[in-house]
C-alpha beads as a LAMMPS data file, in Angstrom:
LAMMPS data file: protein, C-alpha beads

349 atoms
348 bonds

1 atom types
1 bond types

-500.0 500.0 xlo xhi
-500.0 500.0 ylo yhi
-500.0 500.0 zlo zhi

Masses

1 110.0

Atoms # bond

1 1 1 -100.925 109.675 132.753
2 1 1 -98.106 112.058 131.958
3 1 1 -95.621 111.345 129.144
4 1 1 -92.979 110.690 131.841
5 1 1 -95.507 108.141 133.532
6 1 1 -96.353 106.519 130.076
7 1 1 -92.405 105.792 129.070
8 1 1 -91.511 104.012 132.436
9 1 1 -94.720 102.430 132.576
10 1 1 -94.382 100.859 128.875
11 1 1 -90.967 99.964 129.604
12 1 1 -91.679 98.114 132.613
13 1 1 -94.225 96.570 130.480
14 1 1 -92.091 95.194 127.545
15 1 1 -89.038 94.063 130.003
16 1 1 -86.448 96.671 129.174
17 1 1 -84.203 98.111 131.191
18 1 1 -83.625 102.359 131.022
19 1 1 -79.642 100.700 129.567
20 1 1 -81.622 99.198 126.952
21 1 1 -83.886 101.775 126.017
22 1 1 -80.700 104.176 126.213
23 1 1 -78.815 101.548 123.526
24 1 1 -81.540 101.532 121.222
25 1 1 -82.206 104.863 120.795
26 1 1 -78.529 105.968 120.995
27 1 1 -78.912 108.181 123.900
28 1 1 -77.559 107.817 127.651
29 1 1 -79.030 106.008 130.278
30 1 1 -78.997 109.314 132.295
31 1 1 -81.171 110.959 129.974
32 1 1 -83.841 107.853 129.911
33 1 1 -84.001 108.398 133.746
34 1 1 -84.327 111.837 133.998
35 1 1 -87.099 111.309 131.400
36 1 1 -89.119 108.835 133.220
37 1 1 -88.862 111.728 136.660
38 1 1 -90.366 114.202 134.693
39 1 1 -87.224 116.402 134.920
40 1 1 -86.515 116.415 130.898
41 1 1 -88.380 115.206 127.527
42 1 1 -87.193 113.279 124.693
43 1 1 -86.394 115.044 121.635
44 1 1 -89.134 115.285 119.412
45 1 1 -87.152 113.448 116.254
46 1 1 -87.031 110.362 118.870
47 1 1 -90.655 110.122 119.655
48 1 1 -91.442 107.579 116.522
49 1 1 -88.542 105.384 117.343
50 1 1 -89.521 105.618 121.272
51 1 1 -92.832 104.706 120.280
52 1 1 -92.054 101.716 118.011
53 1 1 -89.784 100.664 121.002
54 1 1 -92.796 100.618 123.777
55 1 1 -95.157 99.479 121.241
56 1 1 -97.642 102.290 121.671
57 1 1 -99.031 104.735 119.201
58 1 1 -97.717 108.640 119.607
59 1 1 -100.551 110.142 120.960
60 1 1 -100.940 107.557 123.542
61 1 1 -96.825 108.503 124.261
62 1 1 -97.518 112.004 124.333
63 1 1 -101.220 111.910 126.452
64 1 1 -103.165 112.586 124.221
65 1 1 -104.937 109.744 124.595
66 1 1 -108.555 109.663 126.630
67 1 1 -106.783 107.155 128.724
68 1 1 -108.358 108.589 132.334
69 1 1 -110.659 105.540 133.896
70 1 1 -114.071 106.484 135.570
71 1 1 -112.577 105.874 138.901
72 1 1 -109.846 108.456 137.740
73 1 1 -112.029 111.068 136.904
74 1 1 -114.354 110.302 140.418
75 1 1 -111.544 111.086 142.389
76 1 1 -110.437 114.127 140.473
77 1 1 -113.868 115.873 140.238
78 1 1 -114.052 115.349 144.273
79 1 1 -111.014 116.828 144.744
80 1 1 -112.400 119.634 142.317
81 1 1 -115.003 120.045 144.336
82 1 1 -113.418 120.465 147.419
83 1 1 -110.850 122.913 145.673
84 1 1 -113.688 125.142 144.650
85 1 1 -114.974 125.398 148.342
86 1 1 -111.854 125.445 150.198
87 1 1 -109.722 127.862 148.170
88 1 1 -112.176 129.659 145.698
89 1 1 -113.938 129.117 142.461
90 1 1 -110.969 130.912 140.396
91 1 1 -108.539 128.127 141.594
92 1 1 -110.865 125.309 140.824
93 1 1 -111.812 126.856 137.190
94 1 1 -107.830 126.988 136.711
95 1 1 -107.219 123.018 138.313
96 1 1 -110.184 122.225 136.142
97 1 1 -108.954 123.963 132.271
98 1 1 -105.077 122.268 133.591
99 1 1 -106.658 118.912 133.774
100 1 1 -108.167 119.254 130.588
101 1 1 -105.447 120.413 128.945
102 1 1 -103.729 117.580 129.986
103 1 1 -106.787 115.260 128.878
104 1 1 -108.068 116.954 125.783
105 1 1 -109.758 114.174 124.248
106 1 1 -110.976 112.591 127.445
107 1 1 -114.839 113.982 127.014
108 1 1 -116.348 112.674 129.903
109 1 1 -113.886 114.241 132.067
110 1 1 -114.931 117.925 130.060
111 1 1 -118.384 117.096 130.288
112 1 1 -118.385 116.431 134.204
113 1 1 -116.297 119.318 134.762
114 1 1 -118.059 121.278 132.284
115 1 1 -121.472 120.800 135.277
116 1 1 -119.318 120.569 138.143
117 1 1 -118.570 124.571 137.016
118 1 1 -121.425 125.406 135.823
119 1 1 -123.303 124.604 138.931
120 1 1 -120.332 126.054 141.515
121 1 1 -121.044 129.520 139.060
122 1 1 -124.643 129.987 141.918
123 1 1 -122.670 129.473 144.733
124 1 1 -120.214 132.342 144.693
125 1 1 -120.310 135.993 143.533
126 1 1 -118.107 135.587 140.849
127 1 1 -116.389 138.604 138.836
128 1 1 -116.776 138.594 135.134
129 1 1 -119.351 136.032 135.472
130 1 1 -120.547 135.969 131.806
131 1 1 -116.744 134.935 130.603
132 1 1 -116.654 131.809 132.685
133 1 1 -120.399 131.001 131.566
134 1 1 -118.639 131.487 128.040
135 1 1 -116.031 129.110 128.509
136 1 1 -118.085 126.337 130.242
137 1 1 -120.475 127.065 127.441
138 1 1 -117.696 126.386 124.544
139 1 1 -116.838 122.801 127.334
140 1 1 -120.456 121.484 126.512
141 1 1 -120.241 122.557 122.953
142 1 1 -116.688 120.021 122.586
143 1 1 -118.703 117.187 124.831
144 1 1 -121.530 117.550 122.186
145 1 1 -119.522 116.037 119.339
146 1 1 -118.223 113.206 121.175
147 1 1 -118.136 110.026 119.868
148 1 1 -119.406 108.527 122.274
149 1 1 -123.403 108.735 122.003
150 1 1 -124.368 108.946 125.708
151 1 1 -122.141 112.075 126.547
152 1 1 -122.955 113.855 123.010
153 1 1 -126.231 113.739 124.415
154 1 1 -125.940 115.130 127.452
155 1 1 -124.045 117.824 126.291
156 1 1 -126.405 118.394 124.221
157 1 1 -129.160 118.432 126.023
158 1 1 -127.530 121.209 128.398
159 1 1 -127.099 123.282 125.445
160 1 1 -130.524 122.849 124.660
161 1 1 -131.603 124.086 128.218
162 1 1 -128.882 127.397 127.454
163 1 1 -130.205 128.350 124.073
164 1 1 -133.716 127.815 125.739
165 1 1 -133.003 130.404 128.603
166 1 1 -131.830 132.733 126.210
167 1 1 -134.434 132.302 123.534
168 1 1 -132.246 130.967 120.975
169 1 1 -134.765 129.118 119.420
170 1 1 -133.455 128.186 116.292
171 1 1 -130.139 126.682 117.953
172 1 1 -132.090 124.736 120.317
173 1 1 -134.354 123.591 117.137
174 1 1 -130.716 122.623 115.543
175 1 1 -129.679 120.644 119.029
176 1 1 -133.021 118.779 119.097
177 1 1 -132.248 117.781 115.378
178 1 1 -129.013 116.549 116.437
179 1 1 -130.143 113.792 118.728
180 1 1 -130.627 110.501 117.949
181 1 1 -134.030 108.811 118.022
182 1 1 -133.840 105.855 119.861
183 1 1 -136.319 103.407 118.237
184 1 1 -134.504 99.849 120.261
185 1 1 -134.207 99.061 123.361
186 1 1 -132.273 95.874 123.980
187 1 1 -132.329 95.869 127.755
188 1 1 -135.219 93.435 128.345
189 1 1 -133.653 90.951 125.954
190 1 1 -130.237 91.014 127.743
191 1 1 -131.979 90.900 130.848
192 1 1 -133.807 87.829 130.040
193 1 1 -130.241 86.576 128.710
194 1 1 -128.833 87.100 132.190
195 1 1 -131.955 85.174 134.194
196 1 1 -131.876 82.045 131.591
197 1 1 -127.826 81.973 131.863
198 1 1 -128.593 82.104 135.631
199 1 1 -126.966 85.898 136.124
200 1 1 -129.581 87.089 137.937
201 1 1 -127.316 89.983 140.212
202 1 1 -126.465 91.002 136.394
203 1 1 -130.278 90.952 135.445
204 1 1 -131.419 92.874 138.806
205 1 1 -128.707 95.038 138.497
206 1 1 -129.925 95.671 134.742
207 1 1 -133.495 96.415 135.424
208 1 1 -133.341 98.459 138.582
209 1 1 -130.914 101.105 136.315
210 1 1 -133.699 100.781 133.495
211 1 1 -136.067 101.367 136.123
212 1 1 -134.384 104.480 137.563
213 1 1 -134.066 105.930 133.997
214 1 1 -137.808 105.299 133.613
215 1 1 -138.847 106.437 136.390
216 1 1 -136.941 110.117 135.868
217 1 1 -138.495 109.674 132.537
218 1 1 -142.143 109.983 133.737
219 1 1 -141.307 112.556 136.272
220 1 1 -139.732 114.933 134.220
221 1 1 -142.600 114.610 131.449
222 1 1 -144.986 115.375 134.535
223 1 1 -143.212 118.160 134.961
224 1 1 -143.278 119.675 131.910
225 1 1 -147.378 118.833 131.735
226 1 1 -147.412 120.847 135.113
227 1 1 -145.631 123.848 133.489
228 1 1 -147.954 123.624 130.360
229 1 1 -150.887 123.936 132.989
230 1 1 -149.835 126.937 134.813
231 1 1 -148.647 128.724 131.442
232 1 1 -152.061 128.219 130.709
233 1 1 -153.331 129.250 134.272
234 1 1 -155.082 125.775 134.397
235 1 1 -154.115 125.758 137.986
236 1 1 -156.406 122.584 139.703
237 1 1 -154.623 121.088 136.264
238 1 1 -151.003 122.035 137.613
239 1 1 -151.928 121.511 141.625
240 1 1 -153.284 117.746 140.155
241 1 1 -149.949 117.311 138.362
242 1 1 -148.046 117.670 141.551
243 1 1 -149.858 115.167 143.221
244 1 1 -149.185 112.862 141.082
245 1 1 -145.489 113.770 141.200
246 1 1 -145.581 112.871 144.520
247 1 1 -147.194 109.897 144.546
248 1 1 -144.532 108.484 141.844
249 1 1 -141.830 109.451 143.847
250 1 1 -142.541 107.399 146.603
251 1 1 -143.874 104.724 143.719
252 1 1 -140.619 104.731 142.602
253 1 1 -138.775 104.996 145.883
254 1 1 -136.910 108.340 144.687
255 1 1 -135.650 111.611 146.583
256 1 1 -138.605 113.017 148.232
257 1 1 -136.768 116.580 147.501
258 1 1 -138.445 116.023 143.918
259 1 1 -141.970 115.965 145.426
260 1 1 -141.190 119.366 147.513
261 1 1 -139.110 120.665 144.193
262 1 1 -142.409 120.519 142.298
263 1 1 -144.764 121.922 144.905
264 1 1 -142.993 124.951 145.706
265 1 1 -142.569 125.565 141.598
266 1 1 -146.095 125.581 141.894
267 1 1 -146.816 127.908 144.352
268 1 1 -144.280 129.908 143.233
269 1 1 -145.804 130.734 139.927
270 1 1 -149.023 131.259 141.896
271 1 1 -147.312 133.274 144.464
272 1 1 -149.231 131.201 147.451
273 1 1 -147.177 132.278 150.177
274 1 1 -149.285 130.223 152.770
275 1 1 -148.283 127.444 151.110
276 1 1 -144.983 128.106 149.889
277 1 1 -143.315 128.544 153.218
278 1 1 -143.965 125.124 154.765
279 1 1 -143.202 123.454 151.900
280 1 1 -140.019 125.307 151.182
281 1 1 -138.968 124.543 154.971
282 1 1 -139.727 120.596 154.017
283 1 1 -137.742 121.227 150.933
284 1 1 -134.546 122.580 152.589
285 1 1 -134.735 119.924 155.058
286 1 1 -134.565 116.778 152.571
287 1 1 -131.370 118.530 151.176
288 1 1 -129.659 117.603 153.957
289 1 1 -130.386 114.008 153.366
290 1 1 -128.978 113.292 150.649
291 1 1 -130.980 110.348 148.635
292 1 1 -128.792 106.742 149.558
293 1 1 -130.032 104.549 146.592
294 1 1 -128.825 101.576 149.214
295 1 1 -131.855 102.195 151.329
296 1 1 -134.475 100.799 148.633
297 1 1 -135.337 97.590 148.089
298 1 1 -135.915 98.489 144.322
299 1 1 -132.721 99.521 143.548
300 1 1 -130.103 97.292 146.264
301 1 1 -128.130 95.432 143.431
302 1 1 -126.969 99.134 142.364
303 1 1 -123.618 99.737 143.651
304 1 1 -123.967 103.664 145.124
305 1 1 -121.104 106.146 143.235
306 1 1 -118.073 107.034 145.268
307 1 1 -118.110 110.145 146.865
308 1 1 -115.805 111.437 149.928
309 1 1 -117.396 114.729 149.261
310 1 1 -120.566 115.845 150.895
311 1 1 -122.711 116.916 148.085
312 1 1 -125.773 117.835 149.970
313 1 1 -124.653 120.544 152.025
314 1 1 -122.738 122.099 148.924
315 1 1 -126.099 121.434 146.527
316 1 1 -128.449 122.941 150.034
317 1 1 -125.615 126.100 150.065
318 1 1 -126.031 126.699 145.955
319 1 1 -130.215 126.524 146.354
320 1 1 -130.490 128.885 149.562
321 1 1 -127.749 131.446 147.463
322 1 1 -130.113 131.149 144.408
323 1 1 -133.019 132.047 146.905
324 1 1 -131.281 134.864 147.809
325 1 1 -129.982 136.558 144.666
326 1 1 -133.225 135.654 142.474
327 1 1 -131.826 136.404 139.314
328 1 1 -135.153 135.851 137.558
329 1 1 -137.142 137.707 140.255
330 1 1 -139.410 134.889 140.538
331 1 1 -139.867 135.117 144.168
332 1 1 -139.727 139.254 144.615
333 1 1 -143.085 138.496 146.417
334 1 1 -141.137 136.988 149.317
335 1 1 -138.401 139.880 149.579
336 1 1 -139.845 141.463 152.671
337 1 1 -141.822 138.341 154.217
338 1 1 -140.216 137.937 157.386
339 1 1 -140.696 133.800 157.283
340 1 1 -138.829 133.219 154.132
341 1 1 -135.923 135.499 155.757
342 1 1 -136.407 133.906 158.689
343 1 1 -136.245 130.414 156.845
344 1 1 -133.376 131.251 155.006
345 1 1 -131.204 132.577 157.993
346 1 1 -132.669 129.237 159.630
347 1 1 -130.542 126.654 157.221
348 1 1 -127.682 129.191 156.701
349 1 1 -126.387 128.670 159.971

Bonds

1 1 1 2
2 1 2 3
3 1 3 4
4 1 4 5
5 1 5 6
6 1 6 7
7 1 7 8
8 1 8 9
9 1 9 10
10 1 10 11
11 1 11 12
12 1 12 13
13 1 13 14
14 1 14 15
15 1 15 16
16 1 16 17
17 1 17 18
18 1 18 19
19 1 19 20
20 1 20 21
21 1 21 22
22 1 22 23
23 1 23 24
24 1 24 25
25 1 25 26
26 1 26 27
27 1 27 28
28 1 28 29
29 1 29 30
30 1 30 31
31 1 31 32
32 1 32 33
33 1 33 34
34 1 34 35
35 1 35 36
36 1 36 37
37 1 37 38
38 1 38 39
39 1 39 40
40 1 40 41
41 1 41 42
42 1 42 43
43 1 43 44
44 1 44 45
45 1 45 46
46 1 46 47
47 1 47 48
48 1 48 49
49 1 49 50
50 1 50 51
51 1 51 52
52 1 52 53
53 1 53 54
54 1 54 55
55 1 55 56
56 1 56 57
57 1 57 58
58 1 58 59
59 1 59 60
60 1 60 61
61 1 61 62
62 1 62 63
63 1 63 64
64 1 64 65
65 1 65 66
66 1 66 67
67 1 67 68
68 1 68 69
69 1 69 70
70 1 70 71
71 1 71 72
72 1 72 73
73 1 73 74
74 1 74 75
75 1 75 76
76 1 76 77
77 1 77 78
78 1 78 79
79 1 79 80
80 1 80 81
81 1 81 82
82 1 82 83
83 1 83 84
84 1 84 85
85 1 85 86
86 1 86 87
87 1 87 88
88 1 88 89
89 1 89 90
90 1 90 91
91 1 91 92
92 1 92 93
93 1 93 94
94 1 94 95
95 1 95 96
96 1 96 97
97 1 97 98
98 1 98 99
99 1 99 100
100 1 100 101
101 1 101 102
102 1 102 103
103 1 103 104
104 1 104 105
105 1 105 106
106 1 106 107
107 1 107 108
108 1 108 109
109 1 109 110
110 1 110 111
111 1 111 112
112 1 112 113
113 1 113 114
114 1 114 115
115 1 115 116
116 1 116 117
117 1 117 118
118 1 118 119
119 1 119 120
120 1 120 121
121 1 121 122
122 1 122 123
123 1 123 124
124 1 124 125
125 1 125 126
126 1 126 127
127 1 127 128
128 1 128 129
129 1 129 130
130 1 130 131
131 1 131 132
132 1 132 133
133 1 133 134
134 1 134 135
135 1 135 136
136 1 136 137
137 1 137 138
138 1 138 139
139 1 139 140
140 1 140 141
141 1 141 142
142 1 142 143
143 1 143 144
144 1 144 145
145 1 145 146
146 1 146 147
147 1 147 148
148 1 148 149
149 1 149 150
150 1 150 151
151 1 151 152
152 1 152 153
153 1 153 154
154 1 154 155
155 1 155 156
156 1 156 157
157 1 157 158
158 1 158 159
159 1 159 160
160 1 160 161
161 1 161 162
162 1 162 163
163 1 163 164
164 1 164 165
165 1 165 166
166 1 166 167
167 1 167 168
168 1 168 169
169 1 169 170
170 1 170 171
171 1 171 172
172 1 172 173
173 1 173 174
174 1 174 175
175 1 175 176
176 1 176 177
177 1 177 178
178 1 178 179
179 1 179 180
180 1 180 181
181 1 181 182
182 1 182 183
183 1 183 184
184 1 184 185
185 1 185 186
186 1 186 187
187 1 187 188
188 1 188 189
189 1 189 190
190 1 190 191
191 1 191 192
192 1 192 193
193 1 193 194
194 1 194 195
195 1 195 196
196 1 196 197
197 1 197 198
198 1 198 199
199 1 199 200
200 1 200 201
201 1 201 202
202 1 202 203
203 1 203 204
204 1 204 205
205 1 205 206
206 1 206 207
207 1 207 208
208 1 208 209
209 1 209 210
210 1 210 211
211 1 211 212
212 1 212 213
213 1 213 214
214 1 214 215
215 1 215 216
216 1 216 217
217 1 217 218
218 1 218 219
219 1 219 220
220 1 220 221
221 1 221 222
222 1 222 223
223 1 223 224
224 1 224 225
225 1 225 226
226 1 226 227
227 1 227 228
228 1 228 229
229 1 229 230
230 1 230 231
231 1 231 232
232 1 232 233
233 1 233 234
234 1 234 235
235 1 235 236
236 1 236 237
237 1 237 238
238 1 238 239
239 1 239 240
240 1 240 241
241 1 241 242
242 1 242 243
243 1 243 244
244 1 244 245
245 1 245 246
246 1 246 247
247 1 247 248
248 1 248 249
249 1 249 250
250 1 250 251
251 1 251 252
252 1 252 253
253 1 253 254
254 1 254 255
255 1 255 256
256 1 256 257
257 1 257 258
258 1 258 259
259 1 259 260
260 1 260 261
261 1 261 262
262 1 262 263
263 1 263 264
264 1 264 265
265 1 265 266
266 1 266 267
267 1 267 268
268 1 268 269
269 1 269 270
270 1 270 271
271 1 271 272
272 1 272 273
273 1 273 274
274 1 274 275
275 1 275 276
276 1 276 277
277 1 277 278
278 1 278 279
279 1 279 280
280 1 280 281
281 1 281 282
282 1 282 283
283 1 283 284
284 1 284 285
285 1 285 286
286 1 286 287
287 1 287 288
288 1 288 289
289 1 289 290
290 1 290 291
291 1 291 292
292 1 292 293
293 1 293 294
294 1 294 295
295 1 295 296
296 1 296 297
297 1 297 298
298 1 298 299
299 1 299 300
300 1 300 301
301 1 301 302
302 1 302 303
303 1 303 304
304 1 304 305
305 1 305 306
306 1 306 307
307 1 307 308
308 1 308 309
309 1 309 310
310 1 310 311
311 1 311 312
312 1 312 313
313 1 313 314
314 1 314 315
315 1 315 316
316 1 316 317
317 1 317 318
318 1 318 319
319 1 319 320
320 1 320 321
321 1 321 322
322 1 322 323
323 1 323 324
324 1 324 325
325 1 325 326
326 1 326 327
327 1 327 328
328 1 328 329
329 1 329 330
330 1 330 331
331 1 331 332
332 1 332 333
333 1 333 334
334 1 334 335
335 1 335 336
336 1 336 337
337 1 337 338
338 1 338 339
339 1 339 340
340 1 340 341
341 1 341 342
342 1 342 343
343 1 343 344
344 1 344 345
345 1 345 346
346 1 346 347
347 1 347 348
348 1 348 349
């Protein structure tokens, strides 16, 4: 909330009246209403006294407090979203460094927007680039040393993935060094607390998120033991790996996008055009359906995430752009084959 918001809000709160507030802080009652709209400020030497008065702390008077809700930050990254697609990338980027401004020390807010920018960077031909990479960069870098543990490290885990791209080795060493070992889990003991006190939509609820996170967990490690195997041109290794993928996506009831995702890495790196094509097409089609966590029986005490905006057509946009600018020239094979431009025209219309 803005300061203005904060001082009626408080007010409201403690039973005073804007005559009241006016009296003990010897100004007019004008000027206490024309604070509250927004249309003037107190003067700084009143801020302690106004303070005392509402029985807040300064930098909760002044916003400086991470005071935005989850809910609050939902609606705002939507909105973001929609910004960025309706009126441009450089208006979002400036709606986005506002809000933060106005919510420096809310880091989940900077974190999420922070992604929400980074990703949005594929979709567009953006000018000058390398400066907004910069600034989302220094974003992630702020998130990092949060206090709270969960968004440190996912900050800095996207760091990780930036120094790794550019071959900063040692920073990424100094990132991994950073994060926490975690050598407890407590989640089956409050589970079990919530099925003997009779909780059981608490316990389900519990164990289908710890069963999501595990399940991500084993499919990203089978990633990484597919890219080992083609680095290593062990390829019945990597083509073995993918299977596998699959088969623990629809163990775990997940996105079949994932299973497609690590197929056509694979024949990517081995430049199998016979097989890339079809499985690219399957690929662009399951973007279009976006996963709905609501469907599964394994997960249905999981409340899905708000979200007016429609992700997949925005996320199936950003992939077919990558596709075509190939930044890393990892498909340069495919820049003349008439079914890949074909495919691409295909799910651009």
């Amino acid at each position: 909330m803005k300061i203005n918001e904060i001082i009626k809000e408080k007010r409201i709160a403690q039973g005073l009246t804007q005559e009241q507030v006016a009296e003990s802080l010897g100004v007019s009652t004008p000027a206490v209403n024309k604070w509250e709209k927004g249309i003037s400020y107190p003067d700084i030497t009143i801020l302690p006294s106004l303070a005392r008065l509402l029985r807040v702390d300064l930098n909760t008077l002044l916003s400086f407090k991470e005071d935005l809700t989850d809910i609050e930050i939902g609606h705002f990254l939507n909105k973001l979203v929609e910004i960025i697609r309706s009126e441009g990338f450089d208006i979002g980027y400036e709606k986005a460094i506002d809000k933060i401004h106005e919510y420096p020390n809310c880091d989940k807010l900077i974190l999420n927007i922070a992604t929400i920018l980074e990703g949005s960077l594929f979709m567009f031909a953006i000018e000058n680039i390398e400066d907004y990479e910069k600034d989302i960069e220094k974003l992630y870098v702020k998130a990092s040393n949060s206090s709270d543990i969960e968004i440190a490290n996912q900050a800095t885990s996207m760091l990780i993935n930036k120094y790794l791209g550019r071959e900063e080795y040692e920073k990424a060493q100094a990132c991994i060094d950073k994060l926490p070992n975690i050598t407890f889990d407590k989640t089956q003991l409050q589970g079990n607390l919530y099925i003997k006190a009779s909780e059981f939509d608490k316990a389900s609820e519990l164990f289908e998120n710890k069963l999501i996170s595990k399940g991500n967990e084993i499919f990203t490690i089978l990633r990484f033991m597919m890219e080992i195997a083609l680095k290593e041109n062990r390829n019945e290794d990597a083509k073995y790996f993918a299977e596998v993928i699959e088969k623990a996506i629809e163990l775990f009831d997940f996105w079949d996008y994932n299973s497609y995702a690590a197929y056509f890495h694979l024949y990517s790196v081995q430049k199998d055009v016979d097989n890339l094509i079809p499985i690219l097409d399957k690929m662009l089609t399951s973007m279009r359906k976006t996963w709905d966590i609501s469907n599964s029986k394994l997960y249905k005490h999981i409340k899905p995430k708000e979200n007016k905006v429609d992700s997949s057509e925005i996320f199936l946009s950003s992939f077919l752009n990558a596709l075509k600018n190939d930044k890393d020239n990892e498909l340069e094979f495919l820049r003349d084959n008439k079914e890949f431009l074909e495919l691409i025209d295909k799910y651009n219309k």
